[in-house]
C-alpha positions as CSV (number, residue, x, y, z in Angstrom):
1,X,0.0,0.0,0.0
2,X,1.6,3.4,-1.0
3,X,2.1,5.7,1.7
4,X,0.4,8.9,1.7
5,X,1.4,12.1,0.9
6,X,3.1,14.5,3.3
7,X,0.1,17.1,2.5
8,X,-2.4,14.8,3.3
9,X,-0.9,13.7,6.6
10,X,-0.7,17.2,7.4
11,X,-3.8,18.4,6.5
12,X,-5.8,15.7,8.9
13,X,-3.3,16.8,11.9
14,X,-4.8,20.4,11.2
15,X,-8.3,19.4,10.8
16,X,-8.0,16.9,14.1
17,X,-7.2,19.7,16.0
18,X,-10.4,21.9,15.1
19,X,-12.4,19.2,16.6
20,X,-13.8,20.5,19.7
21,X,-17.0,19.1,22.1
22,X,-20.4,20.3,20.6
23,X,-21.4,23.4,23.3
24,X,-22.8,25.3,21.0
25,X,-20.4,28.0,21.0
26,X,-19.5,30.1,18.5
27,X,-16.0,31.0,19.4
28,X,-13.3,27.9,19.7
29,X,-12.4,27.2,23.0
30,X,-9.3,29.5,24.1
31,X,-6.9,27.0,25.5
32,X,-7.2,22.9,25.6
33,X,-5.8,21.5,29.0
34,X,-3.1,19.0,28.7
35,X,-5.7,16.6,29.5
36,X,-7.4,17.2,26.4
37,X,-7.6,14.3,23.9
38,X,-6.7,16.8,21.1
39,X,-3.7,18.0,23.4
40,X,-2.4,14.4,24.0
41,X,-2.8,14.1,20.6
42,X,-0.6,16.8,19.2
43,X,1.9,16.1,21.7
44,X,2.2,12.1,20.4
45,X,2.2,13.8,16.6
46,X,4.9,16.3,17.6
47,X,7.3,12.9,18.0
48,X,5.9,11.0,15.4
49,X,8.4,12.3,12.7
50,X,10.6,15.6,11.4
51,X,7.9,16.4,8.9
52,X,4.5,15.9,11.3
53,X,6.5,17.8,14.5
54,X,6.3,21.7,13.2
55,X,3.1,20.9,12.1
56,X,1.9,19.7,15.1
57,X,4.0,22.1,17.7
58,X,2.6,24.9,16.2
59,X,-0.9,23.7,16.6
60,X,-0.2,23.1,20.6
61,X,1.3,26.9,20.7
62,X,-2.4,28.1,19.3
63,X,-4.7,26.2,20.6
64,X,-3.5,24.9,24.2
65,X,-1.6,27.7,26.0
66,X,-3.3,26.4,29.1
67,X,-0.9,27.9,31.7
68,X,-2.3,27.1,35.1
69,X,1.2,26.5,37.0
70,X,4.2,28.7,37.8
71,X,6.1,25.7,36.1
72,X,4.3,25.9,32.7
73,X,4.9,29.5,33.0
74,X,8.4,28.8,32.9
75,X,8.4,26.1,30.6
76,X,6.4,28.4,28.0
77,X,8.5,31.0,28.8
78,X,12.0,28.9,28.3
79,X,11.1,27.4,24.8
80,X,10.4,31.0,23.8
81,X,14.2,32.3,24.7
82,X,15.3,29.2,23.1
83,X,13.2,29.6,20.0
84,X,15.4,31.6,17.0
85,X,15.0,34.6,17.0
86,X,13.7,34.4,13.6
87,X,11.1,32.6,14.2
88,X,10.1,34.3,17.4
89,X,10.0,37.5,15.7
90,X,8.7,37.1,11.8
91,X,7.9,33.6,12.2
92,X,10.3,32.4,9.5
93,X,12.9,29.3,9.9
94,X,16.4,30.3,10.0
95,X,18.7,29.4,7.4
96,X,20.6,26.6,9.1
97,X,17.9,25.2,10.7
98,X,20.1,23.4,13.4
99,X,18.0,23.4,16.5
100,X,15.2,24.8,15.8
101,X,12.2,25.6,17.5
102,X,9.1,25.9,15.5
103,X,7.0,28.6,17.4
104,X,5.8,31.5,15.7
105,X,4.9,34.5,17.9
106,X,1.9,35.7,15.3
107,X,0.1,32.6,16.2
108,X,-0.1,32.9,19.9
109,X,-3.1,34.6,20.2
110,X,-5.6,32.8,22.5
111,X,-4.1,32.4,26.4
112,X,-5.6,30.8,29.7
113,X,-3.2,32.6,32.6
114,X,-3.3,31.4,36.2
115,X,0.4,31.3,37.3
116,X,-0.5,32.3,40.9
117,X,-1.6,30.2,43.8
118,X,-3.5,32.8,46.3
119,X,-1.1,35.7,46.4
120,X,0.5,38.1,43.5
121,X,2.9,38.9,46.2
122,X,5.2,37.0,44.5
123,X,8.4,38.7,42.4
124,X,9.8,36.1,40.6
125,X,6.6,34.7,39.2
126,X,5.5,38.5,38.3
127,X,8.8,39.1,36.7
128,X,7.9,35.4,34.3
129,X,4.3,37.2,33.9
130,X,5.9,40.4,32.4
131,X,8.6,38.1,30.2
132,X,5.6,36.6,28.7
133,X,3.4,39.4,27.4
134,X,6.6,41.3,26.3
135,X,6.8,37.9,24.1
136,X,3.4,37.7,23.4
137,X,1.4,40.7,24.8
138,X,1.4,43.4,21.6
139,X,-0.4,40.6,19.4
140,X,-2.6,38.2,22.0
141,X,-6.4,38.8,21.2
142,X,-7.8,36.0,23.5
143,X,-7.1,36.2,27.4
144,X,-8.6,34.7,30.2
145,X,-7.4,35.4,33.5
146,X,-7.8,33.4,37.0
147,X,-5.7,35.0,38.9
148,X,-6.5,36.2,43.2
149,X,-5.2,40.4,41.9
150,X,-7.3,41.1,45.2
151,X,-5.0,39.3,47.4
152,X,-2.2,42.5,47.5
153,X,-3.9,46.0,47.6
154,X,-1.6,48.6,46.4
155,X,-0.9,50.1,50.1
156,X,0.6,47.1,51.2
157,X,2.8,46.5,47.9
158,X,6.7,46.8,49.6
159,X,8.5,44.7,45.9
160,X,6.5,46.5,43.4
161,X,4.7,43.7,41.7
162,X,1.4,45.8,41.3
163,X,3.5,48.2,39.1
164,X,4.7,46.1,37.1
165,X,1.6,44.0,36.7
166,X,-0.3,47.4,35.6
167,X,2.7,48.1,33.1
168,X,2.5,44.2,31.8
169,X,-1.4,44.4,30.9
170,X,-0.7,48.1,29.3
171,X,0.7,46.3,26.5
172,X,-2.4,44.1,25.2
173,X,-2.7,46.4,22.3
174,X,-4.4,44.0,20.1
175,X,-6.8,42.2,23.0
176,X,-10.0,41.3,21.8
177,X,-11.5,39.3,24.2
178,X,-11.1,39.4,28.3
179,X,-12.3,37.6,31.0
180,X,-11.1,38.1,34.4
181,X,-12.4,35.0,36.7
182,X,-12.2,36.8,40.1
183,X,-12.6,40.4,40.2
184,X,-12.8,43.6,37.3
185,X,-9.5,43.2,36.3
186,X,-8.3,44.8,39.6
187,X,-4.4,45.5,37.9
188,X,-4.2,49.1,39.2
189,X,-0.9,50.0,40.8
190,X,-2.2,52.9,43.2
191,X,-5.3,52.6,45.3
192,X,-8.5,54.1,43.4
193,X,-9.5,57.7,44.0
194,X,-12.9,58.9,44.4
195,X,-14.2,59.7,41.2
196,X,-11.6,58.5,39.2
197,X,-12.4,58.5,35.9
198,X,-13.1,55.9,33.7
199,X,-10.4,56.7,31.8
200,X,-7.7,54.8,34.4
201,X,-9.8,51.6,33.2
202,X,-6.6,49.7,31.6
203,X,-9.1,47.5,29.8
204,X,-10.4,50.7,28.1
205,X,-7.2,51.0,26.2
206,X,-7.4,48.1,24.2
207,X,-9.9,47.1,21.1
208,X,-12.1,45.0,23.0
209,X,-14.9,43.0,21.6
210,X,-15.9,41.1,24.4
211,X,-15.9,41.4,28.3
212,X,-16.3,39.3,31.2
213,X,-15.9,40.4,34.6
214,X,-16.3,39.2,38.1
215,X,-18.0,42.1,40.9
216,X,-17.5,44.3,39.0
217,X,-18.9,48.2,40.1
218,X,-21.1,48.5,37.3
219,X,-21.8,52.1,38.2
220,X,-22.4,54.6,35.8
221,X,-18.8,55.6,35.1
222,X,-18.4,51.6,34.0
223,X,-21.1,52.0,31.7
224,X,-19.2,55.1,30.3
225,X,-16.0,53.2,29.6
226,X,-18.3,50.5,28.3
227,X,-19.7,53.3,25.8
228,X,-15.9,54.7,25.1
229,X,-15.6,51.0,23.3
230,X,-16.8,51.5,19.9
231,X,-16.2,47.5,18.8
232,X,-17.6,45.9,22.0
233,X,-19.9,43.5,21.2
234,X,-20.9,41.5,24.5
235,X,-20.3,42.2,28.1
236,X,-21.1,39.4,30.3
237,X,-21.1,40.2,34.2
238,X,-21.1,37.5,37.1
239,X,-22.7,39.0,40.4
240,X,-22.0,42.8,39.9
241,X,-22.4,45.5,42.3
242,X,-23.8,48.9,41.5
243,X,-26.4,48.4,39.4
244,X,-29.1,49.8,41.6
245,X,-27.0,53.2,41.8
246,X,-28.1,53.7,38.7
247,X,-30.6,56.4,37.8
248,X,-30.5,56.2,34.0
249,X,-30.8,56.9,31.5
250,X,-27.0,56.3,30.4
251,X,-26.8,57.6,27.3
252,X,-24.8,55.8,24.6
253,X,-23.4,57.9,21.7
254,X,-25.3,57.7,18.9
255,X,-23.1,56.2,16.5
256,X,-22.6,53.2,18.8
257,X,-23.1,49.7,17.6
258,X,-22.3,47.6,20.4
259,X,-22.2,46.5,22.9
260,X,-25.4,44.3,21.7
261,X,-25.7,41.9,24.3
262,X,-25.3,42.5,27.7
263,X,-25.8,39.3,30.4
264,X,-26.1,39.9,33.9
265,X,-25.1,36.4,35.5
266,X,-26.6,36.5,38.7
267,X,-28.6,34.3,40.9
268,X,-29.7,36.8,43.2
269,X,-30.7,40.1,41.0
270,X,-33.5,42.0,43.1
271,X,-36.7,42.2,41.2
272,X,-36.2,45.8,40.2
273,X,-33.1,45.3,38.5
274,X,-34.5,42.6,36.5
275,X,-38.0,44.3,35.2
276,X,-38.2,45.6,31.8
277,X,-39.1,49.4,33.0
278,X,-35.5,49.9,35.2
279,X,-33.8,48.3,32.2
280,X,-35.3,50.6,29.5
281,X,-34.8,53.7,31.9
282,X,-31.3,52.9,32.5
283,X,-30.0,51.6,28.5
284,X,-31.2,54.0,26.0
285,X,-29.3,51.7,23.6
286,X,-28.0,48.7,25.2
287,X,-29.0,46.2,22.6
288,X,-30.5,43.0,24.2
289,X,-30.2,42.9,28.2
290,X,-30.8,39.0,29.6
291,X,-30.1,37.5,32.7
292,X,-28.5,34.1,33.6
293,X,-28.2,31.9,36.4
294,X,-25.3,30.4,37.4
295,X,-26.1,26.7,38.2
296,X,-27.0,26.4,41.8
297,X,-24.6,23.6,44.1
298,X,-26.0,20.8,45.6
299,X,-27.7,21.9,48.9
300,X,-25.9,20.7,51.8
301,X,-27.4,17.5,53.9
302,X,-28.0,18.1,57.3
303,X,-25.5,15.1,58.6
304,X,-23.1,17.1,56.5
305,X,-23.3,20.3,58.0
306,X,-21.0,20.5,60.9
307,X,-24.2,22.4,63.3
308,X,-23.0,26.0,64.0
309,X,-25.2,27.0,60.9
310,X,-22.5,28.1,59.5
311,X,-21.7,26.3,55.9
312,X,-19.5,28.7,54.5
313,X,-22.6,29.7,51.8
314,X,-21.1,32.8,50.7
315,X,-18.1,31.2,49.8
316,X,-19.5,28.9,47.9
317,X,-21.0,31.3,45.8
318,X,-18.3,33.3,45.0
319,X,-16.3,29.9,44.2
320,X,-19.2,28.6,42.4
321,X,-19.6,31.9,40.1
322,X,-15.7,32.5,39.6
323,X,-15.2,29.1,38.4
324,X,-18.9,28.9,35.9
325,X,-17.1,32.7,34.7
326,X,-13.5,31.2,34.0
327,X,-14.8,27.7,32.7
328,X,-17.8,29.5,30.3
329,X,-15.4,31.5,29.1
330,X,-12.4,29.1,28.8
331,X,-14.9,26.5,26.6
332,X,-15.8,29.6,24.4
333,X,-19.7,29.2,25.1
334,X,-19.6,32.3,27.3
335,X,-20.4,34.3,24.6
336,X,-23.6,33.1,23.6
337,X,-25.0,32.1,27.2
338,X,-28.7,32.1,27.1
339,X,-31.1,33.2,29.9
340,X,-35.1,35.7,30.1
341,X,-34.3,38.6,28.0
342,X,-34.8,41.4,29.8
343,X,-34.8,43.7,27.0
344,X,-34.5,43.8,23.3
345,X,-33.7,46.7,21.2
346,X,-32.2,46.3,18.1
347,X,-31.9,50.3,16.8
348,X,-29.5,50.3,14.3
349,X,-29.2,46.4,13.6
């Protein structure tokens, strides 16, 4: 039996790694865990032979930059500095080709970050953190972020890690989609000032088309970064605060198109915020406004509580609805969540 061509081969290793689990989504997922049967897969290719291993390492680079450890951080981060610097930076092999690493930067768009355990406090991993996005930061467009940026406020910063953190996420020019897991993106380097103005926002500064965010403050000067956004498209937020501060109506520039959808993932919205009169008074042109629930925990038995009625509720909802933000969005399906639409207004569509 003839062998098959080189092409061929190739070209099912690229479509076997564009099969991904029927959710529904729209959008691929953004990074494939090592556990991954595609993942496992690419990483038996990329040993199979010389002519399937660039094929195949580039295809883990794009599509599984799951990087949940400090030690993948590092291990990303090393094949990077050994990579040739041709490649690295226009993505071209060099002309001797003697040990060379086939990653090329422009493909590296789509990342899943959680270096940290439950402090940022923490220079040397902050210093990997800043290597990587001056590797990859000016071209990512997919981030999603799981990291506790709550855990050191900026008073009681004594190495500097909140500075340079800010300074790191400065440089996602190109980011089109965000989602930050367990807060708003909480990346600033001083403490906030009364007032301050949306403009200090950092995720305000990049081309964003899509937003997720955890308790957030979605007071009126977040809906006016929102509107200073002119290609959002969605904005998803899991239990935000602020909403009821809102007097309305906040008033989108005319020539906006977005954001179109808006999702207010909440299990515990108070009837006014959730009725179709506060919603009109409030988005003059918000596009569709819906409301999902994040998918309630088993109750707790009453053998298994341990009878100080105490069970640590709270906690479990702010688990529950950190890890339904990072895992929605990780999968891709965030993006098209369903849930009662609150509001539909199309104007302009």
């Amino acid at each position: 039996m003839p062998n098959l061509p080189l092409e061929l081969i190739l070209r099912v290793v690229e479509v076997l790694s564009e099969v991904t689990p029927d959710t529904g989504a729209q959008h691929p997922p953004v990074a494939l865990q090592r556990a991954h049967p595609i993942t496992k897969t690419l990483l038996n290719l990329a040993t199979v032979s010389r002519s399937v291993n660039p094929t195949a390492t580039r295809l883990l680079y794009a599509k599984c930059l799951y990087i949940d450890t400090r030690s993948r951080l590092e291990s990303l981060l090393n094949a990077l500095d050994a990579a040739d610097p041709a490649v690295v930076q226009h993505g071209q092999k060099s002309s001797e080709g003697v040990g060379w690493v086939n990653i090329d930067k422009r493909r590296l768009l789509s990342l899943y970050l959680s270096p940290f355990k439950e402090n940022i406090d923490d220079g040397p991993t902050m210093s990997k953190l800043v290597s990587l996005f001056r590797h990859i930061g000016p071209l990512l467009k997919r981030l999603v972020i799981d990291m506790p940026l709550r855990s050191l406020y900026p008073e009681d910063d004594s190495q500097g890690v909140r500075k340079l953190l800010h300074d790191a996420f400065l440089s996602l020019e190109s980011l089109e989609e965000l989602t930050s897991a367990r807060d708003e993106l909480y990346v600033y380097a001083n403490s906030l000032r009364h007032g301050q103005s949306e403009r200090d926002l950092v995720w305000t500064r990049w081309p964003l088309k899509r937003l997720a965010l955890y308790n957030v403050n979605a007071d009126e000067g977040f809906w006016r970064a929102v509107a200073s956004l002119p290609e959002l498209e969605t904005v998803v937020l899991a239990r935000p605060d602020g909403l009821d501060t809102l007097d309305g109506p906040i008033e989108f520039p005319s020539t906006l198109r977005s954001p179109r959808r808006i999702v207010l993932a909440d299990a515990s919205l108070p009837p006014r915020l959730t009725s179709p009169t506060w919603i009109n008074s409030v988005f003059d042109r918000g596009g569709v406004v819906c409301q999902t629930h994040i998918a309630a925990k088993p109750a707790v038995s009453s053998n298994e509580s341990d009878g100080n009625g105490d069970d640590g509720d709270e906690d479990d909802v702010i688990g529950r609805s950190q890890e339904w933000l990072r895992d929605q969005a990780i999968s891709g399906g965030l993006w098209t969540i369903g849930g009662p639409m609150i509001r539909q207004d199309l104007v302009g569509a």
